[in-house]
Backbone bond lengths (Angstrom), bond angles and torsions (degrees), N, CA, C in turn:
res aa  C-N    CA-C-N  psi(-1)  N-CA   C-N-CA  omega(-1)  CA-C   N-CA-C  phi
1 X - - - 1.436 - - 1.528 108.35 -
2 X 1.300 109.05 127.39 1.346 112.26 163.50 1.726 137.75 -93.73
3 X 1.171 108.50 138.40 1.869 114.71 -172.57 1.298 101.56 -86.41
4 X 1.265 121.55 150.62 0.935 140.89 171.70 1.495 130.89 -117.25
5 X 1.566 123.36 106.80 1.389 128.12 -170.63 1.176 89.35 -36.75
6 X 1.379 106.05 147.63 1.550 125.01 169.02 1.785 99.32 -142.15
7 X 1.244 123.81 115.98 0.894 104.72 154.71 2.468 107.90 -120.56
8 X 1.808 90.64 165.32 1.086 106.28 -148.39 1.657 97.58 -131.45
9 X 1.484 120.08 85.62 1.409 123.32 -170.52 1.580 107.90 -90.45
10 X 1.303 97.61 139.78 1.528 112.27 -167.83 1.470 99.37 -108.29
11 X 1.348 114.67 134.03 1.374 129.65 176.84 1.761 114.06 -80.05
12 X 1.423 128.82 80.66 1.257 117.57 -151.94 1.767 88.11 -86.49
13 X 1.572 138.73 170.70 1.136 140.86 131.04 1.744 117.70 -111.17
14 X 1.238 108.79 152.80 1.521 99.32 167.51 1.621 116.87 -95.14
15 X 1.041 139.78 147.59 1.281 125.94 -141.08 2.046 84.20 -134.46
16 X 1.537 107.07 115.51 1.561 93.79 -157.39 1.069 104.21 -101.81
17 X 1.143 125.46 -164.00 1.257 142.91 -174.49 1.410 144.55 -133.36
18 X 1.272 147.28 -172.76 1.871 115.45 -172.93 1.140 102.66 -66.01
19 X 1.398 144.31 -38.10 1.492 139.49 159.47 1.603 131.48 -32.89
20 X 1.644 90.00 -31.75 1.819 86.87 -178.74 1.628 94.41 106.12
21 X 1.417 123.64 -38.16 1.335 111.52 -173.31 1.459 115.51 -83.56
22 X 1.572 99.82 164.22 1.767 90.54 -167.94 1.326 117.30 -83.68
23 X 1.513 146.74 117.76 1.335 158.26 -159.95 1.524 97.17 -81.30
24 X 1.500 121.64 -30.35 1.880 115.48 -175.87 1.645 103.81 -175.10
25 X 1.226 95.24 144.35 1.391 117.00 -167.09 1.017 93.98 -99.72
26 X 1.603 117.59 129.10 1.990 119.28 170.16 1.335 87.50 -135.30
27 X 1.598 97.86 171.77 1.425 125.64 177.84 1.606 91.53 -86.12
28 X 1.478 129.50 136.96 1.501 144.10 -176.15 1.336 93.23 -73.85
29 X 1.655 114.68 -45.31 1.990 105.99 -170.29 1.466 94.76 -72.74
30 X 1.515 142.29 4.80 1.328 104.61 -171.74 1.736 92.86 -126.05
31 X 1.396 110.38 22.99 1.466 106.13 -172.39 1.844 92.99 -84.91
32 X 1.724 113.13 117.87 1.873 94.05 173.06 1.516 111.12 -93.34
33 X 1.459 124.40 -14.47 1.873 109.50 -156.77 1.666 79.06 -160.22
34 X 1.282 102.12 164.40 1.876 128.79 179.39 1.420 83.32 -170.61
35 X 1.013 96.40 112.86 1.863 135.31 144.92 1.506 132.96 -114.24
36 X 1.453 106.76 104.55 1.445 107.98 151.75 1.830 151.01 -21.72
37 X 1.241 111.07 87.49 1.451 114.55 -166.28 1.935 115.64 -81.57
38 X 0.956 136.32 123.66 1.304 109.99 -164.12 1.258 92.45 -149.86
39 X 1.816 110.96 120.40 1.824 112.83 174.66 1.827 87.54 -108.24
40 X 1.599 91.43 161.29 1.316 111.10 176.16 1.179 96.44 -109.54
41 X 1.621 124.63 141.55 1.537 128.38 173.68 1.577 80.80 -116.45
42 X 1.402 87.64 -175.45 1.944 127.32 172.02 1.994 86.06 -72.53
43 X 0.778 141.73 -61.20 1.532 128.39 -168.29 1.380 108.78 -116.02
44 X 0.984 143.62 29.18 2.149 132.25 169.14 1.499 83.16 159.04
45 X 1.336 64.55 150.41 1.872 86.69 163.39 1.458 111.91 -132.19
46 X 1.430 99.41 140.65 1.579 146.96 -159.96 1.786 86.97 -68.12
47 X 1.458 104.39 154.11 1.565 120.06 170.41 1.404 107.14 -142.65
48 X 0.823 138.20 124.28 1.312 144.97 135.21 1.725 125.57 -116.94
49 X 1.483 107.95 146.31 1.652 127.49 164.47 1.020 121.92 -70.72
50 X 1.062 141.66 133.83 1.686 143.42 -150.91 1.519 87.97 -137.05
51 X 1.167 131.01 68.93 2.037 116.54 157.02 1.235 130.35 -99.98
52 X 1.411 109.66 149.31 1.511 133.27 173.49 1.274 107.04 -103.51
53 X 1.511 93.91 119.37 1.548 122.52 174.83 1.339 109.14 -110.10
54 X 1.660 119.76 97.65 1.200 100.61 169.26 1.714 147.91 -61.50
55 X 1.568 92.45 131.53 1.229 108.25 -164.06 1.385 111.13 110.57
56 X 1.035 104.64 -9.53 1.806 103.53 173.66 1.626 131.67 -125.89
57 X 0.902 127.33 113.24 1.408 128.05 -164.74 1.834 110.97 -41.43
58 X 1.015 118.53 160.09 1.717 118.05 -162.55 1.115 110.31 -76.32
59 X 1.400 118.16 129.86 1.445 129.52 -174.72 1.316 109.78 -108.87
60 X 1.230 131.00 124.74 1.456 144.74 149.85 1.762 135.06 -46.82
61 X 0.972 122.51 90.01 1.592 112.04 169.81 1.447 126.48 -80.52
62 X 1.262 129.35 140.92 1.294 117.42 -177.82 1.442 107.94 -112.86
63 X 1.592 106.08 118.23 1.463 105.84 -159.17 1.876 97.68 -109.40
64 X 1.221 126.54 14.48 1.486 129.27 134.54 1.860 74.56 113.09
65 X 1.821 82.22 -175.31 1.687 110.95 -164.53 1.450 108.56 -92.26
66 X 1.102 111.13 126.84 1.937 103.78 -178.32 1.450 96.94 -123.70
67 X 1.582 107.24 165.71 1.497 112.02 -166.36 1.508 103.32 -75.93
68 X 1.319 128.46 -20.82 1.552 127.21 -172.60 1.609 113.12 -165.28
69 X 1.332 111.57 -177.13 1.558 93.27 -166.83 1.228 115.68 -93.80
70 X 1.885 108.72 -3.48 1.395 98.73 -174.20 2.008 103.21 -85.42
71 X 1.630 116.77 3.72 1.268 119.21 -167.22 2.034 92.82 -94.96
72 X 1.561 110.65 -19.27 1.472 113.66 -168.25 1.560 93.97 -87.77
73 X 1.485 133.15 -19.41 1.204 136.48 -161.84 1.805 92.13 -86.82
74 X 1.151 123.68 -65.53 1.278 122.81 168.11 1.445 129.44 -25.48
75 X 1.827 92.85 -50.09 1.982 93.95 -173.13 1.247 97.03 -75.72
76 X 1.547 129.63 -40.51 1.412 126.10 178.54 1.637 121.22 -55.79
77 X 1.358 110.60 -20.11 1.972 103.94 -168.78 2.140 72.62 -93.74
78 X 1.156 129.12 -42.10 1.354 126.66 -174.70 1.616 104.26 -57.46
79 X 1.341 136.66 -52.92 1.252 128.15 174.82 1.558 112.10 -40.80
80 X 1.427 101.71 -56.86 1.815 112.85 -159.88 1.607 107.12 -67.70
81 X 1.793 111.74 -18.42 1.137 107.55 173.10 1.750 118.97 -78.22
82 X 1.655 114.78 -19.44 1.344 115.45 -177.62 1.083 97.76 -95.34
83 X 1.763 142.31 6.81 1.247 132.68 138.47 1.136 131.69 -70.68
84 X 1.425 127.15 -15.76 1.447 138.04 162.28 1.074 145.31 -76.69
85 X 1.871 79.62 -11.53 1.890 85.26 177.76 1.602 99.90 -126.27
């Protein structure tokens, strides 16, 4: 019986961070949910990505301090767009 090369390419993304650089590499087919995390301080409010990778317990991104929430709403629809492409 003969085998047959198989090869099996994985779609990796880097998943970045307030820097722009990527904080963790996942497989794109196994990313299920991205949710928006957002604390309010006394001066900016905080952003972070909240995803579930199946098979992996929930990981946090910290997508940095913005002056208000309609400036955290922006970097967040801007994150989910450099996850899409």
């Amino acid at each position: 019986m003969r085998r047959r090369n198989t090869v099996w390419l994985m779609h990796l993304i880097g998943v970045p961070d307030a820097s722009g650089k990527p904080a963790l590499w996942i497989n794109a087919d196994h990313l299920v949910s991205v949710q928006p995390v957002v604390r309010t301080g006394e001066r900016d409010v905080t952003l972070e990505a909240e995803l579930k990778v199946d098979g992996m317990p929930l990981q946090r991104i910290n997508l940095g301090a913005h002056a208000d929430r309609a400036a955290a709403d922006v970097a967040f629809d801007a994150f989910l767009h450099k996850l899409q492409n």
